[in-house]
N, C-alpha and C positions, 0 to 999 in steps of 0.2 A: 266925814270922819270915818264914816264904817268903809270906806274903800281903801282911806289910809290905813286902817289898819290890819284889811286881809293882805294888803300890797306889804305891809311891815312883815306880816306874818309869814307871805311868802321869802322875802330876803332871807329869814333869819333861818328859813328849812333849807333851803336851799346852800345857807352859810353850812348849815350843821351836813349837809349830805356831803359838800367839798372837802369840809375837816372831815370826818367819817372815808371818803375816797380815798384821800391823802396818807390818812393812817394804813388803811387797806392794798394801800398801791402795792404792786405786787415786787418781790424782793428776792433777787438783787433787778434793779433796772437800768443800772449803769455798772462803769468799770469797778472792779475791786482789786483794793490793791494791799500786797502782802511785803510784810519791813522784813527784811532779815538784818538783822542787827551784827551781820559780820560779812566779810570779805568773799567775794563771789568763789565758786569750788568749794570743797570738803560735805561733808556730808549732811548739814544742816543745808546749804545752800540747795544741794541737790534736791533735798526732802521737801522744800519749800515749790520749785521749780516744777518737779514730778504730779504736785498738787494742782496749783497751777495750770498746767496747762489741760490737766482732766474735769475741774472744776470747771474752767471757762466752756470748756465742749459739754458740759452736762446743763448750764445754767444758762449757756448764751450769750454770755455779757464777757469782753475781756479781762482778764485776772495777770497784775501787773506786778513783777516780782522788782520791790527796790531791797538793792542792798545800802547799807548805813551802817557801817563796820565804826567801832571807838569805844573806848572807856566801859570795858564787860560790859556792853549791848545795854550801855545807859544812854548813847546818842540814840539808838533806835527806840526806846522805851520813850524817851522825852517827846520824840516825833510822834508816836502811837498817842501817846497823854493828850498832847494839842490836837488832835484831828478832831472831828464829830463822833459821837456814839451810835454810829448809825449802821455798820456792819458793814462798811464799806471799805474802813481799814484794817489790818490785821497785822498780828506780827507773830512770828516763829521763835520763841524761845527753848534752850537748854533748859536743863535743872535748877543750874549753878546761878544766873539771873534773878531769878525766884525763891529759890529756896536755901542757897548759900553766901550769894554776896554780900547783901544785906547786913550779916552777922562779923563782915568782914572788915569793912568798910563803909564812908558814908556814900549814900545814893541818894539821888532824888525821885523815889518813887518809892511809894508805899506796895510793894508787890502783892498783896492780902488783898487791897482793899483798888488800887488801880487797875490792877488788870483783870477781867472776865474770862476765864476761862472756857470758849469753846470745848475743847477736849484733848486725851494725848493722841499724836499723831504716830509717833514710832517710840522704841522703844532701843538699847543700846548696851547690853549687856555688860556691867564690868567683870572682867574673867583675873582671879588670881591665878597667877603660873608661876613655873620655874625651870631656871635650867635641866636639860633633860641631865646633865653630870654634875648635878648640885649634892645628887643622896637623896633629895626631898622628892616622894612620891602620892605623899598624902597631909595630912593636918598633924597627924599624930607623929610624922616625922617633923615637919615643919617646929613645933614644938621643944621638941627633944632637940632640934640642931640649935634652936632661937634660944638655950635655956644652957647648950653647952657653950658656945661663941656668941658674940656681936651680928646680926645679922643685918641687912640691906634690902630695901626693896626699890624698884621702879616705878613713879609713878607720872603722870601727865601734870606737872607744874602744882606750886604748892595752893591750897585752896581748893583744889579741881576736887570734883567728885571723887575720882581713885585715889588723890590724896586721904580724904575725909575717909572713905571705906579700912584704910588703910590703919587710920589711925583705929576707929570703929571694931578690926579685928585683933587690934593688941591690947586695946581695953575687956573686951570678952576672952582672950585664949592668957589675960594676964601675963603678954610678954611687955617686953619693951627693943623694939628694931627701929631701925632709921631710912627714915624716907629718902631718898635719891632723883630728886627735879629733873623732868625732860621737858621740852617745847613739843607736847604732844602725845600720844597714846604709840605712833609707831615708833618714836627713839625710844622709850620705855620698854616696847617689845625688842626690838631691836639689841638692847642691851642687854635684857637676861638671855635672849639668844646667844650671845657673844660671851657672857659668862660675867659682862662689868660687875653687873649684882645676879643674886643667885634669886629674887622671886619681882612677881610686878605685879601690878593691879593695870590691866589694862581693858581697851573695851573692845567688842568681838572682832572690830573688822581689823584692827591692827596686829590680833594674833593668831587670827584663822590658819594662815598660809604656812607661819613656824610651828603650829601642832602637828600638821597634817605631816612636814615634814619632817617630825620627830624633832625639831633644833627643841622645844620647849615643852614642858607639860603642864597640861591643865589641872589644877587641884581643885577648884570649884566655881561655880557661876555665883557673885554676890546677888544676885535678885530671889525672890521667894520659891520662884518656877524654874526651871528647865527651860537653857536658851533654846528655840526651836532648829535653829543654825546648827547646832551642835547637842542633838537631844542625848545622846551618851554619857556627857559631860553631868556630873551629880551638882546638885547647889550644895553652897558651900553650907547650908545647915543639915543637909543628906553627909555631909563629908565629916560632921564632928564639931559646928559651931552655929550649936541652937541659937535659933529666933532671930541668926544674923541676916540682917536685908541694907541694902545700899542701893539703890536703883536709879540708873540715867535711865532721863526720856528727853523726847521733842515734845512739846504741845503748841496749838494755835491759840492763842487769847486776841480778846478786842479790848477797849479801853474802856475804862468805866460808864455804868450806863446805859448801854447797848440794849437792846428791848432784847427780853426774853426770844420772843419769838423766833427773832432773828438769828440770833445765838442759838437755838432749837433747828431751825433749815440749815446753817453752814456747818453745826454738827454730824446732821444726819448726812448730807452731802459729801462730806468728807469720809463719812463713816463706808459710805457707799464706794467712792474711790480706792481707799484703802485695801474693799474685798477684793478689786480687779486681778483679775493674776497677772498681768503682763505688768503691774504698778508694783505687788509683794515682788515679783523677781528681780525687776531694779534694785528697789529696797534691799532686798537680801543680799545683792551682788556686794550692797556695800554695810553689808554687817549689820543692819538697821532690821528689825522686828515691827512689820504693824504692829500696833496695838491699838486700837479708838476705844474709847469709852465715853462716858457720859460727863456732861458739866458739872453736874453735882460730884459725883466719881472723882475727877478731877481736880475740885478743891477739896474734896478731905483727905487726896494723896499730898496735894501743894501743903495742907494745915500738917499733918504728918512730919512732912520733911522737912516742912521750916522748923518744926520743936526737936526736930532732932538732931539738927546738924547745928541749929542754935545751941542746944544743951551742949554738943559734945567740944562746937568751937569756943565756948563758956569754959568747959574742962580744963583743957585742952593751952587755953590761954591764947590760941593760936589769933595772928594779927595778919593784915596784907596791906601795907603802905602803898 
C-alpha cells in the first residue's frame, strides 16, 4: 500500500508540473495570425502587413495576414469570435466596427464585451477643410457663411466617422449644413478641391497633397492634439470649437478571454514595432500616426466613443439599412 501510494503521489506531481509547463509554455510558439476584416490595399491592410511582418522577425514564429472583407468587418469579427482565446488570432479593426456600427444596425457581436483589446495601433487624423475660394478661412467664417446660406460638406459615406464628426460640429457651433456622401475620404477631398461642396471632413492622407498645393485649406484637426503630419495645422478646439474631439484609429484586439498575459507580450511587442523609424515612415507616407497605448487605455477610449456616438446617433435619429 505505502508503495502504491508514493507511486500515486508521484503521478499526480508530476500531472501538476505538465499543467504548470503547459500554462508556462512560452508565447507565441507557433504562427499567429491577424484578420483584417476588409479587402487587401488601403491603409488598414497595409497597417496590419507592416506589423506583421516586424512581429514575426521580433518573436520568431510566422505572423499570417488574412484578409475577410464583408458586412462592416462583421465576417472578420465572426471569425475572431470562433477561434481559441489563446493570442494566436487577432484582428485589426477601425473605429466604426466598435464604436459606431453597432448603434447603426444590427450585429452579431457584442463589441464591449467580445473583443479584448490589445491596444491602438495608429492613429488617422480627421481634418475639416475648405475650398481655398470658398471665403471660409477659419470657424468664425465658417459660421457667419453657414448662418448666411445653406451650406454643404464632404464626407466619407453616411455613418463613417467624418460623417459622425460632422454632425458632432453642427450640434456645438448650433448650425444646421448638409452632409454630401462619397465612397471614401479622397472623393470627399477631391470635391471640396473642385469646389462641388465648399468644406469636408476628411482624414489626413486624403488631404495632405491639396493643402500643400493650396487647392484646400485646413481649418482644424478634429482630435484633442496636433496631427504630427501636419503640426501647423490648430485642432479644431484651438480654432473656436471647445471640448470638440472625434477621433479615428486602428487597434489590435483578440477575442474574448485571451489570458492577460498574453494580451500584456503582444502589447508590448507591437508597442516596440511601432517605435521603429523605418515602421512610423511607412506609416506616415500614408497619413497614419503611431499611437500604441495600453489595454486598459484602450477600453476607456472604446467606453468613451461608444457613449458618444451612441448619444449623438440617438439625437440625431440617424439609421443605416
Amino acid at each position: 500500500m505505502r508503495h502504491f501510494i508514493i507511486a500515486l503521489a508521484a503521478l499526480l506531481v508530476a500531472g501538476v508540473t505538465m499543467a504548470v509547463s503547459a500554462h508556462a509554455e512560452t508565447f507565441p510558439s507557433r504562427s499567429i495570425r491577424i484578420i483584417v476584416p476588409y479587402a487587401p490595399g488601403g491603409s488598414i491592410d497595409l497597417t496590419a502587413r507592416v506589423i506583421a511582418k516586424n512581429l514575426q522577425d521580433r518573436v520568431g514564429q510566422s505572423v499570417i495576414v488574412e484578409n475577410k472583407p464583408g458586412a462592416n468587418a462583421a465576417i472578420g469579427i465572426d471569425d475572431l469570435m470562433r477561434s481559441e482565446p489563446d493570442g494566436y488570432t487577432l484582428i485589426i479593426l477601425s473605429d466604426s466596427p466598435v464604436t459606431i456600427n453597432v448603434h447603426l444596425t444590427r450585429v452579431n457581436y457584442d463589441p464591449l464585451a467580445d473583443l479584448v483589446p490589445i491596444g491602438k495601433v495608429v492613429s488617422s487624423p480627421l481634418i475639416l477643410t475648405a475650398n481655398a475660394k470658398a471665403g471660409i478661412a477659419s470657424i468664425a467664417d465658417l459660421v457667419k457663411a453657414a448662418k448666411a446660406k445653406p451650406l454643404s460638406y464632404g464626407v466619407a459615406g453616411r455613418g463613417s466617422s467624418s460623417y459622425l464628426a460632422g454632425e458632432l460640429l453642427q450640434r456645438q457651433l448650433g448650425l444646421t449644413m448638409q452632409p454630401v456622401t462619397y465612397r471614401g475620404g479622397a472623393p470627399a477631398a477631391a470635391a471640396v478641391a473642385s469646389g462641388e461642396v465648399p468644406l469636408a471632413f476628411t482624414d489626413t492622407a486624403a488631404v495632405l497633397p491639396l493643402i500643400s498645393s493650396g487647392q484646400i485649406l485646413a481649418l482644424g484637426v478634429a482630435e484633442p492634439v496636433r496631427a504630427m503630419s501636419m503640426p501647423a495645422i490648430p485642432t479644431l478646439r484651438e480654432a473656436g470649437v471647445p471640448d470638440f474631439s472625434a477621433m479615428s484609429w486602428l487597434a489590435m484586439f483578440a477575442p474574448r478571454g485571451t489570458p492577460d498575459d498574453r494580451v500584456a507580450k503582444l502589447n508590448a511587442e507591437i508597442a516596440k514595432i511601432l517605435a521603429m523609424p523605418q515602421v512610423q515612415q511607412v506609416l506616415s507616407a500614408a497619413g497614419l500616426e503611431p499611437a500604441p497605448n495600453s489595454p486598459s487605455e484602450m477600453r476607456r477610449i472604446i467606453a468613451d466613443d461608444y457613449k458618444k456616438w451612441g448619444e449623438l446617433i440617438k439625437a440625431t435619429g440617424l439609421k443605416i439599412e
